[in-house]
Structure formats: C-alpha cells, structure tokens
LOROVO-975475 format. One record per residue (C-alpha): x, y, z; residue in three letters; residue number from 1. Coordinates in pm, 1 decimal. Example, Ala and Ser with C-alpha at 12.3 -4.5 7.8 and 13.67 -1.06 7.14 Angstrom:
BEGIN
c1:c2:c3:res:n
1230.0:-450.0:780.0:ala:1 $
1367.0:-106.0:714.0:ser:2 $
This chain:
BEGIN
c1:c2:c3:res:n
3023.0:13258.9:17717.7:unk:1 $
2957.8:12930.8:17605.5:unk:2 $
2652.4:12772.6:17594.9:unk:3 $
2518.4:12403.0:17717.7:unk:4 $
2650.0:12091.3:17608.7:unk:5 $
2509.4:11992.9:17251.3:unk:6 $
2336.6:12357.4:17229.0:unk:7 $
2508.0:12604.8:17002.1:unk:8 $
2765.2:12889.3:17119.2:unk:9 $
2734.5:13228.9:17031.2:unk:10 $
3031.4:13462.8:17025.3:unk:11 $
3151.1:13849.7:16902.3:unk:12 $
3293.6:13845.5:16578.5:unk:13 $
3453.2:14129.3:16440.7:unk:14 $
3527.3:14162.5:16045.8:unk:15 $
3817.1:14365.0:15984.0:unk:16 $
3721.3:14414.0:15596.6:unk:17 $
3371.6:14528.3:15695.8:unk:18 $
3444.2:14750.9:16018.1:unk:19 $
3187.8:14611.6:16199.1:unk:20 $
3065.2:14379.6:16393.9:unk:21 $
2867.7:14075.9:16346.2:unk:22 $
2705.7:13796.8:16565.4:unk:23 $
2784.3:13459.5:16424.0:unk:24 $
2577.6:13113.3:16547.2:unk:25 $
2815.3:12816.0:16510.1:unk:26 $
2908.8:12409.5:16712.8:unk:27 $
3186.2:12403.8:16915.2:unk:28 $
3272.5:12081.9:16678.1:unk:29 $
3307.6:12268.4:16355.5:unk:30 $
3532.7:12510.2:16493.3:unk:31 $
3783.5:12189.4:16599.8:unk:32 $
3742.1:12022.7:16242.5:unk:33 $
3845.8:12413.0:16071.6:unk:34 $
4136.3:12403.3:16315.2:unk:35 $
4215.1:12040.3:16222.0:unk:36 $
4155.2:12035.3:15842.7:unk:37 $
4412.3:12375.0:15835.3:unk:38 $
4667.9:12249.7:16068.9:unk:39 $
4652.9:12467.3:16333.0:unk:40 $
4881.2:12436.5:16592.1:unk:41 $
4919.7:12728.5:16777.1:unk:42 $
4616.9:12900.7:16746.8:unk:43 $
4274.4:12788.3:16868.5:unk:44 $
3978.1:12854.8:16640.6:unk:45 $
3702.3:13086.1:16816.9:unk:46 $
3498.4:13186.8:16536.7:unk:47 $
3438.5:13156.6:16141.5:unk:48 $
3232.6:13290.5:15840.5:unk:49 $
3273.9:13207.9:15488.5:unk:50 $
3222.7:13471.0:15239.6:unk:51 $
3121.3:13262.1:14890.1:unk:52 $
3069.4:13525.7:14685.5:unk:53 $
3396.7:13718.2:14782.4:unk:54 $
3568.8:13394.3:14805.2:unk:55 $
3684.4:13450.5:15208.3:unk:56 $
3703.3:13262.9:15469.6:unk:57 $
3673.7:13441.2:15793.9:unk:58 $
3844.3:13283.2:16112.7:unk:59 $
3870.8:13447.9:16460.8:unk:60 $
4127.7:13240.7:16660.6:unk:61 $
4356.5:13289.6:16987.1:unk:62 $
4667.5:13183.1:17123.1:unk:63 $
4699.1:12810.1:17203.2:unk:64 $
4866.8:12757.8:17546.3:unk:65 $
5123.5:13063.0:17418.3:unk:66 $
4955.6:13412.9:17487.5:unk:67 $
5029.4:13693.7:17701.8:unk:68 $
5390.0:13675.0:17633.8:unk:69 $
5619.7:13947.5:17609.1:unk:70 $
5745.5:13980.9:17285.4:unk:71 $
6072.9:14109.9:17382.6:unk:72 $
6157.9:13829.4:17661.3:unk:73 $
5934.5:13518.9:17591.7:unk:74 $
5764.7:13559.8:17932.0:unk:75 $
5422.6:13562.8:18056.3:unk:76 $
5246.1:13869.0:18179.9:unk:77 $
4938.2:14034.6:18363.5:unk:78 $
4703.1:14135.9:18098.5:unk:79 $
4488.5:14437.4:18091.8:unk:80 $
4130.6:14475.3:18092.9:unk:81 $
3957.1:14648.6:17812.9:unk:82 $
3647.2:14744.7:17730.7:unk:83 $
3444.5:14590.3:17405.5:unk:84 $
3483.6:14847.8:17206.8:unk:85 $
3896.4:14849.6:17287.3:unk:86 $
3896.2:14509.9:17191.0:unk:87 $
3654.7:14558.9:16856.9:unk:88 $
3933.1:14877.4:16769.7:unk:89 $
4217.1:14657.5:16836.5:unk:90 $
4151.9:14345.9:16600.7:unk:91 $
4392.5:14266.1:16341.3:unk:92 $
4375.9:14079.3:16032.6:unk:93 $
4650.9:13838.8:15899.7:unk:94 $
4629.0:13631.5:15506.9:unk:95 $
4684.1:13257.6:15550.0:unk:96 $
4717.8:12972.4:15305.9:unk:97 $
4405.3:12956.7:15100.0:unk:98 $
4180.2:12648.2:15166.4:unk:99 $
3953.0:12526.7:14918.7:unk:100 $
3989.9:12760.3:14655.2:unk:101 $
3931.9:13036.2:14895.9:unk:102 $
4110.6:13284.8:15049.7:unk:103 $
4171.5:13265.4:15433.5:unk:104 $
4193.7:13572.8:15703.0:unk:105 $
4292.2:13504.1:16030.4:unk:106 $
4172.0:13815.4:16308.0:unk:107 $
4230.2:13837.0:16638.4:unk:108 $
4270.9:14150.8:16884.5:unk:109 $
4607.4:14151.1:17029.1:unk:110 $
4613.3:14239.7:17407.7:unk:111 $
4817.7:14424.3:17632.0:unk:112 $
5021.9:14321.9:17912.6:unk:113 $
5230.9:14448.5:18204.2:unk:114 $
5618.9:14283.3:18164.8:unk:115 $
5817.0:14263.0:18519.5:unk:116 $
6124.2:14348.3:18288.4:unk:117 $
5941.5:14591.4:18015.1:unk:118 $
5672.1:14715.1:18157.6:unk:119 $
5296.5:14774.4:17970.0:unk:120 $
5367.9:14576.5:17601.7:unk:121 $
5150.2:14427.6:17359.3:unk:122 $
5164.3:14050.0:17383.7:unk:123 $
5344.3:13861.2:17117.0:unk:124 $
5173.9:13696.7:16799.9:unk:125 $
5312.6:13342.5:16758.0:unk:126 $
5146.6:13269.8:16420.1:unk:127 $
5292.5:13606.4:16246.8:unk:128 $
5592.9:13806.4:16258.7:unk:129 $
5623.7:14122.6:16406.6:unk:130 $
5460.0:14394.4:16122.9:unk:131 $
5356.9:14144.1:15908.8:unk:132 $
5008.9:14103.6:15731.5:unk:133 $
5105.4:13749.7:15684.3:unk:134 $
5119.9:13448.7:15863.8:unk:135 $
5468.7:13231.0:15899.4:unk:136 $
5268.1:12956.9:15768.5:unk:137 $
5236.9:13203.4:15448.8:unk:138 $
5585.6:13304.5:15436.4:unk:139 $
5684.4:12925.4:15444.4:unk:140 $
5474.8:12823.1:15160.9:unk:141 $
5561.8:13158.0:14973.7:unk:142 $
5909.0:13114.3:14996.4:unk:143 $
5896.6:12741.8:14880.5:unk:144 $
5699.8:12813.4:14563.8:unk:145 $
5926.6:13077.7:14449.6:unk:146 $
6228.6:12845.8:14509.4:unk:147 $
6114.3:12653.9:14198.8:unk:148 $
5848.4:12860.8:14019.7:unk:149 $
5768.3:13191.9:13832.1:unk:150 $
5646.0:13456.3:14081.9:unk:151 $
5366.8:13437.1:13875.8:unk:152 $
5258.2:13104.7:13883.6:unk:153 $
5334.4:13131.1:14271.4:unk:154 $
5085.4:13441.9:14330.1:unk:155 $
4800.3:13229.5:14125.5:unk:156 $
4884.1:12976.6:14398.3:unk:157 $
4882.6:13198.7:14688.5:unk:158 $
4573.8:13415.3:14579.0:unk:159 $
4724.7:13746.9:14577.1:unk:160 $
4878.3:13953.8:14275.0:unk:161 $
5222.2:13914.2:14134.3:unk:162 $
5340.8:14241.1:14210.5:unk:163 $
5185.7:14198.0:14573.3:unk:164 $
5351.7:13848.6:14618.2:unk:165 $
5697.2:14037.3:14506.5:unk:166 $
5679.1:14288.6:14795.3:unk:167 $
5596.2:14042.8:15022.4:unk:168 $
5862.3:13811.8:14889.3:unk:169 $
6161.1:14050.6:14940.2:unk:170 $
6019.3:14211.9:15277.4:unk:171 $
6037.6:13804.1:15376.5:unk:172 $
6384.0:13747.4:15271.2:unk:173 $
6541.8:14064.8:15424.9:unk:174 $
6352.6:14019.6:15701.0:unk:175 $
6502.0:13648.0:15784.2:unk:176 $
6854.4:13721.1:15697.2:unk:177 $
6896.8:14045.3:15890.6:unk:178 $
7157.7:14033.8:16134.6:unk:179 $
7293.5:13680.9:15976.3:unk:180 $
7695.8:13664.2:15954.9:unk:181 $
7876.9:13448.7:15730.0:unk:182 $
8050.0:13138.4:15989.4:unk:183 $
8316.8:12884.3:15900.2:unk:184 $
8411.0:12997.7:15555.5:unk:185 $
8784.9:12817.1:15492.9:unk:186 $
8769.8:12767.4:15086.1:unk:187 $
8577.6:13058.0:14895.5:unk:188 $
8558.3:13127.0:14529.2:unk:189 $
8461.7:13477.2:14370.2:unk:190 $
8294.1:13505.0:14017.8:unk:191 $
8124.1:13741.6:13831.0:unk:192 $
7776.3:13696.5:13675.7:unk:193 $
7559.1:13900.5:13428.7:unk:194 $
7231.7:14023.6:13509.7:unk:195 $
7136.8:14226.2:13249.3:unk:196 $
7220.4:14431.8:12885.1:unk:197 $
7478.5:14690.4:12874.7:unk:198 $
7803.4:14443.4:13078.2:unk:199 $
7601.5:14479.7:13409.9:unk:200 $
7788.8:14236.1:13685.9:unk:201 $
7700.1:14133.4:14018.5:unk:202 $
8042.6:13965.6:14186.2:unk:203 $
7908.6:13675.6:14375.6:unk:204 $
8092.2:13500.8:14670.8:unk:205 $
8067.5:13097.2:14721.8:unk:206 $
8166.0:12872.7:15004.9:unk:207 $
8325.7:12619.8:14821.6:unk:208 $
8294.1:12309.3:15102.3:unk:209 $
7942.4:12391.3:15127.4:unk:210 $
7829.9:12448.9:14796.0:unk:211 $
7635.6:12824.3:14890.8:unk:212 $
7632.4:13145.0:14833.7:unk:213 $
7808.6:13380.0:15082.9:unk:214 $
7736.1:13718.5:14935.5:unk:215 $
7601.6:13897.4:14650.0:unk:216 $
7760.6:14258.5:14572.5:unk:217 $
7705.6:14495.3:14270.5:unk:218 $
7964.1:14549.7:14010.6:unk:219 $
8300.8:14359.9:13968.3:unk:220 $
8543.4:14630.6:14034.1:unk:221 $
8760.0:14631.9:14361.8:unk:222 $
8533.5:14860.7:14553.5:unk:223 $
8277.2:14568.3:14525.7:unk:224 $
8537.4:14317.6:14643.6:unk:225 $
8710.0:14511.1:14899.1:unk:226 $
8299.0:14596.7:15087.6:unk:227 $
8238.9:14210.2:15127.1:unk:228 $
8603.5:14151.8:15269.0:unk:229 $
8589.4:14499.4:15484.3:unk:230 $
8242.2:14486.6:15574.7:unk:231 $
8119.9:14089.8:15575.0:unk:232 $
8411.3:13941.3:15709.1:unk:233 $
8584.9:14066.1:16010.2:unk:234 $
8999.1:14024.1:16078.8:unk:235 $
8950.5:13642.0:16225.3:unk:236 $
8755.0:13546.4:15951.7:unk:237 $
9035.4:13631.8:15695.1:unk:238 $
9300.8:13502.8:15923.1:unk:239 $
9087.3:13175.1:15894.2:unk:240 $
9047.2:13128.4:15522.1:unk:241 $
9241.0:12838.2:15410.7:unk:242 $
9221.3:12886.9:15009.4:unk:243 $
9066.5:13097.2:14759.0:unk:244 $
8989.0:13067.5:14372.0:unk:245 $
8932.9:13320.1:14115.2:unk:246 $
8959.6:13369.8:13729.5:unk:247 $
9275.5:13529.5:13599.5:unk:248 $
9123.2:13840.9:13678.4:unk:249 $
9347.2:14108.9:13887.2:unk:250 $
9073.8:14291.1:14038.7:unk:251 $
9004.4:13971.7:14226.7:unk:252 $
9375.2:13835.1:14268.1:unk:253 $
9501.7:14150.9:14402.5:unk:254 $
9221.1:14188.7:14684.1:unk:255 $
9288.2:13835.2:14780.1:unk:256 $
9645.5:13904.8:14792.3:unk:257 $
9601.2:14200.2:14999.8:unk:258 $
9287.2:14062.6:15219.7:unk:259 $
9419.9:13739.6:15238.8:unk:260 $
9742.4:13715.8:15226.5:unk:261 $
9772.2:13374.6:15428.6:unk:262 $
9528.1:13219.8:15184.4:unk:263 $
9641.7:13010.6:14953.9:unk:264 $
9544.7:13170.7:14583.9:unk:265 $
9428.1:12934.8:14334.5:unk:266 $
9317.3:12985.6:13956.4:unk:267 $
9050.5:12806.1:13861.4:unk:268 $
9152.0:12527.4:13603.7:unk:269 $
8841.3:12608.9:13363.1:unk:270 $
8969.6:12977.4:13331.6:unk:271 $
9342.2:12854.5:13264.0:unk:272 $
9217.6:12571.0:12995.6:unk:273 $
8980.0:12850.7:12842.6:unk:274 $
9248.8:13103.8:12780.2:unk:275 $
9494.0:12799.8:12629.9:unk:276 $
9156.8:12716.4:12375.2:unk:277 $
9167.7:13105.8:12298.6:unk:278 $
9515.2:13070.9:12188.2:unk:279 $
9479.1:12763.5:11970.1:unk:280 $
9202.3:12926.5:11782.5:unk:281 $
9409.1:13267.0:11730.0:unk:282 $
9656.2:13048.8:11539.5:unk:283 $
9368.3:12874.8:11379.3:unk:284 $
9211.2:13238.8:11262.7:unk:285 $
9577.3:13329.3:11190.5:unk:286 $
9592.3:13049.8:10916.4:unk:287 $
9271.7:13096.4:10833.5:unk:288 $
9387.5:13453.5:10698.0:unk:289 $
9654.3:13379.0:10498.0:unk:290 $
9565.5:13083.8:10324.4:unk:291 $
9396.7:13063.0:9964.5:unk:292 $
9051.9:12967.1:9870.2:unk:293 $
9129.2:12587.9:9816.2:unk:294 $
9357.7:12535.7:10132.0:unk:295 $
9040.6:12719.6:10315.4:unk:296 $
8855.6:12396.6:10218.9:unk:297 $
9105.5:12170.4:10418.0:unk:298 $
9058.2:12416.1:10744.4:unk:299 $
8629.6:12374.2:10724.5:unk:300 $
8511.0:12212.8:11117.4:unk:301 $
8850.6:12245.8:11245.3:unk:302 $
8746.2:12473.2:11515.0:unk:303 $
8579.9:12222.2:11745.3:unk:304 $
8803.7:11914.2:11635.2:unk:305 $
9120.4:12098.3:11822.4:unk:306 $
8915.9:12258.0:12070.9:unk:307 $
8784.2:11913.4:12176.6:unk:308 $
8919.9:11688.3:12460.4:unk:309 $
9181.6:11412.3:12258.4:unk:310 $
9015.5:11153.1:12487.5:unk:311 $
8671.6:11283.3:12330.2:unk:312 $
8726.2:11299.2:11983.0:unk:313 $
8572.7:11048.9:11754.3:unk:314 $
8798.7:10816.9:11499.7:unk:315 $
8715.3:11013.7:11205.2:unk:316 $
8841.9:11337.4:11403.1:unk:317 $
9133.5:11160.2:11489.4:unk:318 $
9172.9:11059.5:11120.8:unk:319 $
9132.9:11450.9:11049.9:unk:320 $
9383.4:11546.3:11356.2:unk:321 $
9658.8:11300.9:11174.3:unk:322 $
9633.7:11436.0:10796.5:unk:323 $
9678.9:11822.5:10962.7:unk:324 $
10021.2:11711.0:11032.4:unk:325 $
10087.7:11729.6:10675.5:unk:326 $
9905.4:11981.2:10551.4:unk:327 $
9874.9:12280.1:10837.6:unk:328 $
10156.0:12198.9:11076.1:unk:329 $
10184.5:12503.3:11262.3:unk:330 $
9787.8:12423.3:11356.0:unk:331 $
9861.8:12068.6:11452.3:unk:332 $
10168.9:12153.4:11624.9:unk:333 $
9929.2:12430.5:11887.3:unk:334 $
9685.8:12147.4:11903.6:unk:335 $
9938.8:11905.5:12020.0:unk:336 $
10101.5:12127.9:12279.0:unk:337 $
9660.7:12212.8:12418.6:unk:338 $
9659.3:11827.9:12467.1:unk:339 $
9966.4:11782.4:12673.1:unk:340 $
9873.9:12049.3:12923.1:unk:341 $
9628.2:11856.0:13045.0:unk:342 $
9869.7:11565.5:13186.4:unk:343 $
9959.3:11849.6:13421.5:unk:344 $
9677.7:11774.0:13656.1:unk:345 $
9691.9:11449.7:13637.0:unk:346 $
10018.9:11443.0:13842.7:unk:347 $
10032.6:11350.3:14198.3:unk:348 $
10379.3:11475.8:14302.8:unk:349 $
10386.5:11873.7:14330.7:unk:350 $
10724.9:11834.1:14218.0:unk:351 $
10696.3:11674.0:13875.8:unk:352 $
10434.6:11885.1:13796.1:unk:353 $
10646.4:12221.5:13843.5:unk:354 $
10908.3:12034.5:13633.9:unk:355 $
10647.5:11906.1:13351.8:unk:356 $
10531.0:12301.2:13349.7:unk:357 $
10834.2:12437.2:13336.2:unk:358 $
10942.0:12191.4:13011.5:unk:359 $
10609.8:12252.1:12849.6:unk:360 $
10659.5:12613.5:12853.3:unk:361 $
10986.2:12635.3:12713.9:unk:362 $
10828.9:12380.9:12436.0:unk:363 $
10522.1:12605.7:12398.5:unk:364 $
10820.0:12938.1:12356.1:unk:365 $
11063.6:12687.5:12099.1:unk:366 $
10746.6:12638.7:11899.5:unk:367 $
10753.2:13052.2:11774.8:unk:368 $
10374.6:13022.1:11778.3:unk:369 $
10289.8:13384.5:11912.6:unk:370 $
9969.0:13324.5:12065.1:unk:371 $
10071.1:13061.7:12229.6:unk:372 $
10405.5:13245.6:12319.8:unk:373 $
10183.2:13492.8:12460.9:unk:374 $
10002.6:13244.2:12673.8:unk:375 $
10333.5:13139.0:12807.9:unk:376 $
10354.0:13461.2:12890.8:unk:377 $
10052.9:13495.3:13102.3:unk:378 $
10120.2:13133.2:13309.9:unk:379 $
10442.9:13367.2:13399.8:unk:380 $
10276.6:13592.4:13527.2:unk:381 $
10062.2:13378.9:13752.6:unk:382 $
10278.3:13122.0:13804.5:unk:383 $
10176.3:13042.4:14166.7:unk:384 $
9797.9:13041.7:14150.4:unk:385 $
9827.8:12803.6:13859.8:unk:386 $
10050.2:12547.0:14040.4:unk:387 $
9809.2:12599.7:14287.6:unk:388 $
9537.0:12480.5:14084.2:unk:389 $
9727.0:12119.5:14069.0:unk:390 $
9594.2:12070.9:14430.2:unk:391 $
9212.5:12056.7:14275.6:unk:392 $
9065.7:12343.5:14414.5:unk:393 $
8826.1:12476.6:14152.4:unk:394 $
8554.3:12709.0:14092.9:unk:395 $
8348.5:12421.7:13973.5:unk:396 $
8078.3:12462.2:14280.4:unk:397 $
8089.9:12827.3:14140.5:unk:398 $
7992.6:12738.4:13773.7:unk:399 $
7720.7:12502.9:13887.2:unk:400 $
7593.9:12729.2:14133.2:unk:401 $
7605.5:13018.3:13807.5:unk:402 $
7387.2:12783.8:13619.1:unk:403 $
7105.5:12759.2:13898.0:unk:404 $
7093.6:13124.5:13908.8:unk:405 $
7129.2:13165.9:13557.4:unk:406 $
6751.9:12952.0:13517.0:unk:407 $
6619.1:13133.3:13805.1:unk:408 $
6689.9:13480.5:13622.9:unk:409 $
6589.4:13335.6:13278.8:unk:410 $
6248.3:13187.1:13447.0:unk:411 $
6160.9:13589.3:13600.6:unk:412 $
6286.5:13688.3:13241.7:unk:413 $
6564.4:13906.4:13391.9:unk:414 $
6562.5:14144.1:13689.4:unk:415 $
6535.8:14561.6:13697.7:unk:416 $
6624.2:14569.2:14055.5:unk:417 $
6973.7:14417.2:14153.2:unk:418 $
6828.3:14400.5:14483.1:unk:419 $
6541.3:14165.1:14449.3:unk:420 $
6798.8:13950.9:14206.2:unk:421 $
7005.8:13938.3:14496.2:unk:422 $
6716.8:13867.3:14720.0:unk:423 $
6639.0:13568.2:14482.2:unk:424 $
7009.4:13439.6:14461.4:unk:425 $
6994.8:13411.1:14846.0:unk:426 $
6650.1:13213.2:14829.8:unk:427 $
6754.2:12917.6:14607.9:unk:428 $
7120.6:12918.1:14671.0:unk:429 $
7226.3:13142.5:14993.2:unk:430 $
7402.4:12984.1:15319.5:unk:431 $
7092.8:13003.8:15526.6:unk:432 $
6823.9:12792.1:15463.6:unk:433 $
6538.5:13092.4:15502.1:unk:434 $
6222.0:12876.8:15490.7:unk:435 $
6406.1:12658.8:15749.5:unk:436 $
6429.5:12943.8:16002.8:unk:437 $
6032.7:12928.2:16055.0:unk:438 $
5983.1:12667.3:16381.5:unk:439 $
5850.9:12381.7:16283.1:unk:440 $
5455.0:12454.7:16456.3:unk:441 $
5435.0:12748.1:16223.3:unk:442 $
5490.7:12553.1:15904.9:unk:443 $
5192.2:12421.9:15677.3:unk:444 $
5119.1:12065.7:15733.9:unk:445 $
5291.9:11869.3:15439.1:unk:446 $
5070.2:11556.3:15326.8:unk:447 $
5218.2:11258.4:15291.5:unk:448 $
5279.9:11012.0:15007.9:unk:449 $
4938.0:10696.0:15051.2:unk:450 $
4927.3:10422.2:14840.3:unk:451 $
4565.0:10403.6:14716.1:unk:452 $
4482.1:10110.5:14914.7:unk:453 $
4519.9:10301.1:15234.7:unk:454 $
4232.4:10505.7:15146.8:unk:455 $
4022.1:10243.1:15037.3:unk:456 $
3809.9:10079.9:15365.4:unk:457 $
C-alpha cells in the first residue's frame, strides 16, 4: 500500500537472481525519474535496487494502462487472485539496455486471466516478446548495432558475451521474419556469392526496383533455384514477374525459362563485357606464347591497356594502343572489335541494335581470331537475353548489394553456419526492415542532435 504524502512507500520486491525476497524503502519520485531517465513507456516503475558491486540494476515495474490482456486477442480480462507466495513463484526476469555502465533487469510476475474467447490465459507482456529473456527495447538496439558492427564490439555494448549476443541475435531475426512472404516482386536478379573455402555458394535472390534481398538459399545448383521458385513464390507471383537477370549461367537461365516463362530473360551486361575481356586476353596469352624474348618486351602492361575502357585510357596508352597496330596486329585488331561492342548499348532503337550485333559478329567471325570466334559463338547461343540486356536491366543492384555483404562477412571474419550468414544477409540487406517491425513505444529513446548553447542556462 502506499504510504502518506511526502512519507516513504514500502513495497515486496522479489529478486529473481537471489530467490528471495527482499523489502526495499524508496520515494515515489525516484521511481518516476528511473522511469523517465530509461524511457519507459509502457511499463510503470514499482520498485528498484542497484547492485554496485555486481554491476545490476534491479527494477520491478507493471503494465502502463496495457495489462490484463489476452495475448492471443488483444482484449482485456478478469484477473485471478493469487496468493503471495503465487505471485513471489511467478516473477520473471527480462535484460534491458544497460544504463550507466550497468546492467539492467526488469521483473515482474505475470498474472492470469479469464478470456471470454480463450478462457484462463496468462496476460500478455507488452515490453517483451513471447519466450524471450529480452526486452523489444533490447532486440531494437541489438539488432541496430550488429547492422554496422562486429558482434563483438556489439556484445561489449550490450553487456552480455559474444557468443550469448549471437544466440540471441539469430533467435531475433527468425523470430521477426517468420511467416513473412515475399510481395510485389516484378524485376528480380539471381547471383551467386561465396561464403567460404572449398567453392561454397549461397544463390542469393534480389528485388531489383527495390534494391533488397528476397531470399538466401544454399548452393547454386538447380535444386537451390527451383526451392525458392517452388516454395517462396506461389503460381501468381511468377505469372507477375515482369523481367529477370542472371549471369550466363544455365542453371539459372533454364529455371527462369521454365519458372518463368512470361518473364522477360535478361543477361546482365557486366557478365557479357567480362566474358568479351576473357577473350581479348586469350589472344593476348596466345601471342604471348609464341613470340621471342625481345618481341615479349613490346607485349610488357598490355594486359590492362586493352582491358581498359577507350574512353578511360590515358594519352600515353593511346600512344601505346596506336604503335600495336604495327607491331602485334592480331592483338590490336581483338582490342578494336572489345571497343566497338560497347556502342551496342548506347543505341536507342531495338532495331539498329539487332542490326549493329548482327554486323559485329560476322566482323568478330571474318577476323579468324578463335577466342573471339568462340565468343561469337556463345552471344549465339544466348542471343535473346543479350538483346535483352539493351533495355538496361542489370544486375548492378545485385553487385552492390554483393559488396555490402561481402564487408559484413569480412567484418565477422567469415561464417561456419550458412544459417546465421543468411540470418545476417537478411539484417543489413533483406526486404523487411526487422528493427522496424518493433512499435514505436517499445523502441529505446534516440537523443537528439543540441547545439551546445542549448545546454548552457
């Protein structure tokens, strides 16, 4: 009960560390300023004891204006009387955001309640989910520092150990995307990306328009392809998906063409310039090989003069480019043909550009440079998806997204499990925003930016 006005209150408090009870003497007033200074808003602060030389800080709190609900259908219900030693069995204990360089508990004994609709039910916990030692304010924060920090540095944040804060980390992420279903995917790319030694893949899936990650699967064979298109997406989703862009692999074109076969199938332009800058340098090895010791002196830092960009090459590289044409034609002649397959995108008729395509590639097969005759060969083969590239659909949003990953696995110093990588990929670049699905009342309080003079009187 509390006391008089201006006299102090005295209340049960029951430590869930110690397994007992103890009988703390506190103001009203300091109980407010704890619930202020944390940025409580759903809880009310009933109770506190700080523990220096563990480092705890004790807090026994309530619901705020949101108990005795059901936790199945929101709704309020009769609760139950209980006894004081009921209540002392019943108390829980929930980790919150440290506060001045101590580490915070949260207890409080959930209570029962009769439900019109469910009958007798333990009320709902609005600060924590359900089975979690945690409170949503901790997830939030948690899931925030690991976004953009070592795990590591994240648990020294946090107070708790690193292998602790992974656990909790994963359980979080699984435990927010459960149930979520991938919505208004029209343009998707597919990659592959490697996680660790040995060629281990994990095929990744990006929405293109939205710059995300759809889904994350292990492996890049067709059994991994054909479980996100058999399992994520269902028959209207497919029906739906405008484009999609791949490498020239055909594990990946052949379960588009078969999954989507209304899609439009695009090759992704870095994948079709990279295979043409494979085939220049074959010729360039090829020469290499069969020249003597003094023309070798003549073919020194050729390799990234004619793999370079004409527009990007310097005057003296142009200077270099110009004397090859007298003393290693077949090597100038390759580089020449690299540098006019780039014009092809830069059409804006569909039409021109089939017929510029079609005249480069019976150039490229006059020329009797076999690996470029073999590259011919392979725009052939894929004729469609690379006229299809013309309409600037790439896998650029893909790459970038790669690279993000690709720091996020090199700041953890690689992953054993694919399942936490994938847990990770979904953090900093999945479709759902998981620290956005906490509600806003459950999130810490973010300070904002003051000029010093605002805190001078």
């Amino acid at each position: 009960m509390a006391g008089k006005k201006g006299c102090p209150d005295t209340r049960d408090f029951a430590g869930a560390n110690s397994g007992r009870r103890s009988v703390m003497t506190f103001k009203s007033s300091t109980d407010k300023l704890l619930r202020t200074l944390l940025g409580f808003k759903n809880l009310l602060v009933t109770g506190h004891e700080l523990l220096p030389r563990k480092g705890v800080l004790w807090l026994a709190v309530k619901p705020y204006k949101n108990g005795a609900c059901c936790p199945h259908c929101g709704r309020r219900g009769k609760i139950i009387k209980r006894s004081r030693k009921q209540v002392a069995r019943a108390s829980r204990t929930w980790r919150d955001l440290p506060a001045g360089g101590v580490a915070t508990a949260i207890t409080y004994s959930p209570r029962e309640i009769t439900c019109e609709t469910h009958g007798r039910v333990q009320e709902d916990i609005p600060w924590a989910a359900k089975h979690s030692r945690t409170t949503l304010r901790f997830d939030f924060q948690m899931m925030r520092l690991c976004k953009v920090m070592t795990q590591k540095e994240a648990a020294a944040q946090l107070g708790v150990p690193a292998s602790t804060l992974a656990e909790m980390l994963h359980r979080c992420v699984g435990r927010y995307r459960e149930g979520h279903k991938v919505r208004g995917l029209k343009k998707l790319g597919i990659d592959e990306i490697s996680y660790k030694r040995g060629h281990r893949y994990l095929t990744i899936v990006y929405d293109l328009d939205r710059s995300h990650v759809v889904w994350v699967g292990e492996g890049k064979g067709r059994k991994t392809i054909d479980r996100f298109f058999n399992e994520v997406m269902s028959a209207g989703q497919r029906a739906r998906v405008e484009a999609a862009c791949c490498d020239m692999s055909r594990t990946y074109i052949g379960a588009i063409e078969d999954h989507l076969p209304k899609a439009l199938l695009v090759l992704d332009r870095f994948h079709v310039i990279k295979a043409l800058n494979e085939s220049v340098d074959e010729v360039r090895k090829e020469v290499w090989r069969a020249a003597s010791k003094a023309e070798r002196k003549g073919l020194k830092g050729l390799r990234f003069i004619i793999l370079k960009n004409k527009k990007n090459r310097t005057r003296r590289e142009h200077k270099v480019m110009a004397e090859l044409t007298h003393t290693q034609r077949q090597v100038a002649r390759a580089c020449e043909l690299k540098d006019e397959l780039s014009h092809f995108w830069t059409y804006s008729n569909p039409s021109n550009a089939e017929k510029f395509l079609k005249a480069w590639k019976k150039r490229v097969k006059l020329s009797r440079i076999g690996p470029l005759k073999k590259f011919a060969r392979t725009l052939e083969a894929h004729w469609d998806g690379v006229m299809a590239s013309w309409t600037g659909i790439t896998n650029a949003v893909a790459e970038g997204l790669n690279r993000v990953i690709r720091m996020a696995k090199n700041r953890a110093s690689g992953y054993l499990s694919t399942d936490n990588f994938a847990n990770m990929i979904y953090l900093i670049a999945g479709d759902l925003d998981l620290p956005g699905q906490i509600e806003a009342i459950n999130r810490p309080r973010i300070i904002k930016p003051l000029h010093h003079q605002t805190l001078c009187r």
